[in-house]
ZADO-1210 file (C-alpha; in nm, 4 decimals, padded with zeros to 6 digits):
<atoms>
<atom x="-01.1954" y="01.0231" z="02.9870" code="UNK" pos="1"/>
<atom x="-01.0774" y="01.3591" z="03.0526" code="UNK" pos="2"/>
<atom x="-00.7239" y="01.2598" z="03.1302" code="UNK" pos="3"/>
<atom x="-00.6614" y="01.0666" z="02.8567" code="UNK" pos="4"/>
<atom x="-00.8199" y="01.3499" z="02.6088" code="UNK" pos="5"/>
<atom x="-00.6008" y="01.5607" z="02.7838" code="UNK" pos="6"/>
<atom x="-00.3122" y="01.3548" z="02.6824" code="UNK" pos="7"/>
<atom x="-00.4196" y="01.3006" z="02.3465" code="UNK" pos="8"/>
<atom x="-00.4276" y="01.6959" z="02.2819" code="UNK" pos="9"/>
<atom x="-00.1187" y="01.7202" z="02.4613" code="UNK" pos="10"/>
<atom x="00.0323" y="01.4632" z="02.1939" code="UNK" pos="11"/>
<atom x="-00.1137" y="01.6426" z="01.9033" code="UNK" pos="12"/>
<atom x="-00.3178" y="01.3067" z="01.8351" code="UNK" pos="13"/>
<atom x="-00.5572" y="01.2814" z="01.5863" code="UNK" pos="14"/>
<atom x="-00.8120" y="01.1250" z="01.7710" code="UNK" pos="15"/>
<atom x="-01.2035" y="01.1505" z="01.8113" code="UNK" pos="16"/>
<atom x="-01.5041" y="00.9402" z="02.0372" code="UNK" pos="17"/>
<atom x="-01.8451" y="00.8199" z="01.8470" code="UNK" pos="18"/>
<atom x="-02.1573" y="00.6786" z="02.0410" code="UNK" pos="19"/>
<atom x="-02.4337" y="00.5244" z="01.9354" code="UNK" pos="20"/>
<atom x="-02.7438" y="00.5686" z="02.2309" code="UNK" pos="21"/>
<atom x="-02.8802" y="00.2625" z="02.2571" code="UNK" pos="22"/>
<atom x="-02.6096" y="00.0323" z="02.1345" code="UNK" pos="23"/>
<atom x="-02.4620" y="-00.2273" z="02.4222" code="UNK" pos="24"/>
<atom x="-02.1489" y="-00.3741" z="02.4645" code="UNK" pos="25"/>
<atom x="-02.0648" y="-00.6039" z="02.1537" code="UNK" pos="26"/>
<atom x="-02.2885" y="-00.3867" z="01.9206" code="UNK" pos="27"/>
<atom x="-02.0984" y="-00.4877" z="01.6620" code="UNK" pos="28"/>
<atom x="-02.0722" y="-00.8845" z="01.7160" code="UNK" pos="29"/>
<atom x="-02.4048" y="-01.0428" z="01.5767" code="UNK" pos="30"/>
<atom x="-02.3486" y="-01.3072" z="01.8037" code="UNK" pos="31"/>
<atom x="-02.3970" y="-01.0663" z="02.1081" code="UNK" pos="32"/>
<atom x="-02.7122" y="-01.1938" z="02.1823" code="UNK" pos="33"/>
<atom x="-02.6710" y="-01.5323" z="02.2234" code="UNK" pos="34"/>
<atom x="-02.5688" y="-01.5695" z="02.5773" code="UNK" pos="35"/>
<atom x="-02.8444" y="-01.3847" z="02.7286" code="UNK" pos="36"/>
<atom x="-02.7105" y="-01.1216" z="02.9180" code="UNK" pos="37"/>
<atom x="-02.9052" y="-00.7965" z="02.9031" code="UNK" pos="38"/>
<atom x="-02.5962" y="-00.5739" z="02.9069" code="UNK" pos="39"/>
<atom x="-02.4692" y="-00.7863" z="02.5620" code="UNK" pos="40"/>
<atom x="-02.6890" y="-00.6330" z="02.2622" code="UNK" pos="41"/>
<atom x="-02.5999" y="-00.6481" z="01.8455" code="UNK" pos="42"/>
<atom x="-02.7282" y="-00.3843" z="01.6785" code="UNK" pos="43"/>
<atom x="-02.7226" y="-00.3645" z="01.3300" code="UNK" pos="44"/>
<atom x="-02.7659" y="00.0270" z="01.2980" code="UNK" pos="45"/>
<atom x="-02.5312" y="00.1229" z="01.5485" code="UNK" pos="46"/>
<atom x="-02.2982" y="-00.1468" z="01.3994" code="UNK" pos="47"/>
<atom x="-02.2994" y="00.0174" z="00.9595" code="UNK" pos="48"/>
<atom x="-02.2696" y="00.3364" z="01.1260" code="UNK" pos="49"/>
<atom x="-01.9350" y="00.2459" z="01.3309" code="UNK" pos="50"/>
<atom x="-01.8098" y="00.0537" z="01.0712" code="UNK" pos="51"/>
<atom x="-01.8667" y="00.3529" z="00.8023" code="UNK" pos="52"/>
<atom x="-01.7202" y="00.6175" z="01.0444" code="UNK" pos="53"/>
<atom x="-01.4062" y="00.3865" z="01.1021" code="UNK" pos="54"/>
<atom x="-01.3506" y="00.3108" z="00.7356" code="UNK" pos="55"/>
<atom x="-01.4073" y="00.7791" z="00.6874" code="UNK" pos="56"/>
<atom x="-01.2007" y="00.8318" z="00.9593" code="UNK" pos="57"/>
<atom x="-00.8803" y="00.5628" z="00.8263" code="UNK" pos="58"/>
<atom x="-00.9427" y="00.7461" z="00.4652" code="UNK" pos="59"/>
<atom x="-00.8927" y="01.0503" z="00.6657" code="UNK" pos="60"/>
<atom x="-00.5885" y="00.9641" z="00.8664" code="UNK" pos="61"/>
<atom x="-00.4036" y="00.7457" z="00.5882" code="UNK" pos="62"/>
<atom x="-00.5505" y="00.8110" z="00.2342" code="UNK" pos="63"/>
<atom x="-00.6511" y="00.5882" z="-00.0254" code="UNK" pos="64"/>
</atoms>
């Protein structure tokens, strides 16, 4: 990761990294569950709070 934030900054990218401890891969896909793999999780919290901070940060970056 620190390579490609270097890169970013280098770029003068607008750019910035969220996590959600707890949340698996697929978090957002409430079908995650369904083929039993431990590593594949939904969850719904983790899942309003990405979608909110995407839909603040694309207000942000391209207005209304």
């Amino acid at each position: 990761m620190i390579n490609c934030r270097n890169k970013l900054e280098e770029a003068g990218a607008a750019w910035e990294m969220n996590t959600y401890g707890g949340a698996r891969h697929g978090f957002t896909n409430p079908n995650a569950d369904k083929p039993g793999m431990d590593y594949l999780k939904y969850d719904a919290t983790a899942d309003a709070r990405s979608w909110a901070r995407m839909q603040a940060f694309f207000d942000e970056m391209l207005g209304d």
